[in-house]
N, C-alpha and C positions, 0 to 999 in steps of 0.2 A: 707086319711083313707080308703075310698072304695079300693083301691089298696091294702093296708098292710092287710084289710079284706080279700080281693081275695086271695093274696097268703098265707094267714095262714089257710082259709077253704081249699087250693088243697091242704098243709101240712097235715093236719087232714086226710084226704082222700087216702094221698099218705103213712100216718102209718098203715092203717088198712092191708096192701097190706102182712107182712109176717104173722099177725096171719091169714087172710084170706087163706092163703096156708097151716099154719097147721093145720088149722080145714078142710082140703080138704081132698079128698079118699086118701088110700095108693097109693104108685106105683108113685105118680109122683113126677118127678125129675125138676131140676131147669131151665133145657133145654126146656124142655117141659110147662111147666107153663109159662116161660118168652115167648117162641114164639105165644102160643095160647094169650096172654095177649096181644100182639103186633099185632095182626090179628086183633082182636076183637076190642080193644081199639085204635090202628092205623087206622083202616076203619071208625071208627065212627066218630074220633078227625078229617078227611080227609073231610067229609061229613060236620060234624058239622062246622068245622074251614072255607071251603068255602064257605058256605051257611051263614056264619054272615059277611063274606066278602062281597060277595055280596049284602046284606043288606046293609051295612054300605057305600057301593057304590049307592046303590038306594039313599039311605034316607039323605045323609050328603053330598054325591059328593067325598067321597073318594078315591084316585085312587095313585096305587104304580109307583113306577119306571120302567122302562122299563127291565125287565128282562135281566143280564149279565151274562158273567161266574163267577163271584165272588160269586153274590146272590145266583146260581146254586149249587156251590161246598157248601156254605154254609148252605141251603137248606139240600145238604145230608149228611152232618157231624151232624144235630139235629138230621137225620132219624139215621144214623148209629150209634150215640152215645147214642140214646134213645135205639137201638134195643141190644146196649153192654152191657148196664147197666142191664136188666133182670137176665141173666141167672148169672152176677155177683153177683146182690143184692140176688137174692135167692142160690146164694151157700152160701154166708155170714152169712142168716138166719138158713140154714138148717145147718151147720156146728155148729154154735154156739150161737143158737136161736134168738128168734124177739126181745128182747131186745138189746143185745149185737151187734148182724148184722145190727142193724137200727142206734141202736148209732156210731156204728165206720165209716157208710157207708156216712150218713147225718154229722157228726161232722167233716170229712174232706173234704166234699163238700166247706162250706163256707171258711175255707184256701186256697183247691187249685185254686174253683176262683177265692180270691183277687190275689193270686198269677199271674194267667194266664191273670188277667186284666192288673197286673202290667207288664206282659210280654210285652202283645200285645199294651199298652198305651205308654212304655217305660217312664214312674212318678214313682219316687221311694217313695214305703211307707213310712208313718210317722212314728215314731216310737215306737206310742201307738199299730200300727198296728202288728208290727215286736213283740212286748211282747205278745201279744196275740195271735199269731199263736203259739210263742214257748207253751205256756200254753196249747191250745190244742192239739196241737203234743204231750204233756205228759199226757194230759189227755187220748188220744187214748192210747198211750203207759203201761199205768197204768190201762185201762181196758186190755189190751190186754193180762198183766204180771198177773192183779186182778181174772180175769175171773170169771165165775160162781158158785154156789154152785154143780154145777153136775160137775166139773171137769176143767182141763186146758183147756183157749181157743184153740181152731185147727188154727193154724197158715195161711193155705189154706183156713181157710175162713175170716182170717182178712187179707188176698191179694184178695180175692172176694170182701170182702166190699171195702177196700180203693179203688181197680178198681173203680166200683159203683160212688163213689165219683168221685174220677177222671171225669167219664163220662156224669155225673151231670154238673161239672165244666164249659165242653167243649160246652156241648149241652147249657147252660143258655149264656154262653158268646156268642157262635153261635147267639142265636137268638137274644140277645141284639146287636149284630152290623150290624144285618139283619134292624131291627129297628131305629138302628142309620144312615143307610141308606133310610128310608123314606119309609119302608114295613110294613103295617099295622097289628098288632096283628093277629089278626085270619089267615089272609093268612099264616103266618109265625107258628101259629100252623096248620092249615089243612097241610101242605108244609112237615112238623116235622109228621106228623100222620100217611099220605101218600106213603113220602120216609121210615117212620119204619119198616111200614104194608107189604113192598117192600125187605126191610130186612132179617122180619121175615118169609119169604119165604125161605130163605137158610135155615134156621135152622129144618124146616120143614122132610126132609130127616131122618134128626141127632134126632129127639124125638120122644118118646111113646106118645100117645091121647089116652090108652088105658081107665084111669080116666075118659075119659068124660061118657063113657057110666054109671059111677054114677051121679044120680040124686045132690048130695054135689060135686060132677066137674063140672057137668055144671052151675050150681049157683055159683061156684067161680070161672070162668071163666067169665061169664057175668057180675061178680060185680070188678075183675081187669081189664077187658076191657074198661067195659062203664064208672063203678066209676071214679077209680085210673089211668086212660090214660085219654077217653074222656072228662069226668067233670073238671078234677082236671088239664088237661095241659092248656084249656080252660081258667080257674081261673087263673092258673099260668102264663101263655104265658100274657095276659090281664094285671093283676098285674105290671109283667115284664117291659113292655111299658115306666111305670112311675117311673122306679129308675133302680139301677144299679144291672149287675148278683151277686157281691158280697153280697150286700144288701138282694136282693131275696133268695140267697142262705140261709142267717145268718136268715131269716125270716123261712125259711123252718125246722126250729129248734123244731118248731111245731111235725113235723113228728116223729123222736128220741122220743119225749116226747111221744104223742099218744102211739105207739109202747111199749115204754119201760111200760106205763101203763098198755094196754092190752096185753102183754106181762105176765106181775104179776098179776092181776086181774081176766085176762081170762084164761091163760093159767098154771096160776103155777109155772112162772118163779122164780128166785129167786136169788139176786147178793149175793158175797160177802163183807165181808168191802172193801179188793182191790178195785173190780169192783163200790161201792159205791163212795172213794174217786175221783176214775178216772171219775165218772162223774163228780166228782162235781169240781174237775180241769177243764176238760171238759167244763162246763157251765159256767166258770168263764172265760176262754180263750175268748169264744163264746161272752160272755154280753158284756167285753170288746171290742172285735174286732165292736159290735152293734153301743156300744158307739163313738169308733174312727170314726165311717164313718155315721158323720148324716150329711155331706154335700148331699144336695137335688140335683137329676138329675130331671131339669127341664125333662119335655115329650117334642120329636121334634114335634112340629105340621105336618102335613099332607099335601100335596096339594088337591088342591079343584080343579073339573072339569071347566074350563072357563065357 
């Protein structure tokens, strides 16, 4: 239970992230937002993540495997795919608002990593699992045909969400067989923070900071950094440990929901019946897919210092 709590609070956290960008100054673009959010929130999770490492080396006798090329590459495919996911998940939002961009982005998360677990495990799904993606794939389909009351969804940003997803997929399975290799939580997020923060250095060139110089950028910059990166990968990465990326993914369904609330709440949003049914295809795909996979991943224990 303190695990399924961990990753449904970094859900929670991880929805505030597109209405926190529309109640932000004008001017900025999704390029820009995702790299100052990967700065910010990559340095911190870098900081934070090793410093409970090292705790957890002090206090327990914790200690990882000897660094290889495998860990290495894997290591920066969380950074590159945490730092991909940014500037996708906010064209998704900006295109076709926090509701809609949260739902299609998050709602094909938890498909494409059963998918890519089922790639990389090579165990063919059950085939409560196989009904259940088709269900979500029509639910996505069915917001995407439903769209909003302001108009037809923008097609370019329901290829910015599914990205999003996608990179969701990659980075939670990354860090689940980082873990499955005997690399202890936190190191594995400080590793994922580090190589982002490392990332979002490219990006740097390619965006406007001109927002920051409002007093509403820099508040929303420090609250997608520290929140929505540092706290919430933290929770998440932690969570992670103790079940499977599909599992964590189908958990982070949290986020969609948050989102789609403040979405309507805060912002004004407003679905159509389309977009109404296609959630709720959507969340019927998802509950099931919950259901089919409650076989438990024990946690690999740890070595201890002699």
């Amino acid at each position: 239970m303190p695990a399924i709590l961990a990753v449904l609070a970094a859900a929670v956290l991880f929805g505030t992230t597109g209405t926190s960008q529309a109640l932000g100054p004008a001017g900025t673009t999704p390029l820009g937002v995702g790299a100052m959010r990967l700065l910010v929130g990559g340095t911190v999770l870098a900081v934070a993540g090793f410093a409970l490492a090292a705790r957890a080396r002090a206090r327990r006798g914790i200690r990882n495997p000897p660094l290889s090329r495998r860990a290495v590459l894997l290591m920066v495919v969380t950074g590159v795919c945490l730092a991909g996911y940014q500037p996708l998940f906010f064209l998704g939002t900006s295109r076709n608002g926090v509701a809609i961009g949260t739902v299609v982005a998050l709602g094909s998360a938890p498909v494409l990593a059963g998918l890519l677990e089922w790639m990389l495990r090579r165990r063919a799904p059950r085939p409560v699992w196989l009904v259940a993606t088709v269900l979500a794939l029509a639910g996505v389909a069915i917001i995407t045909l439903g769209g909003e009351g302001t108009g037809a969804v923008d097609p370019l940003g329901v290829v910015g969400s599914v990205g999003a997803g996608a990179a969701f997929a990659m980075y939670a399975n990354a860090q689940r067989r980082l873990m499955d290799d005997g690399w202890d939580p936190f190191t594995v997020a400080g590793a994922m923070g580090l190589t982002s923060a490392l990332a979002a250095l490219a990006m740097v060139p390619f965006a406007s900071f001109a927002w920051l110089a409002d007093p509403r950028g820099a508040a929303m910059a420090l609250w997608l950094g520290v929140a929505t990166i540092a706290v919430a990968y933290v929770l998440f990465t932690w969570g992670l440990e103790r079940m499977s990326a599909a599992t964590a993914a189908t958990l982070t369904l949290a986020e969609p929901l948050t989102a789609t609330l403040l979405g309507i709440l805060v912002l004004g949003e407003h679905l159509t019946l389309g977009g109404v049914i296609g959630l709720c295809v959507l969340a019927a795909g998802l509950v099931l897919l919950s259901a089919g996979s409650r076989a438990r991943r024990e946690p690999r224990p740890f070595a201890a210092e002699a």
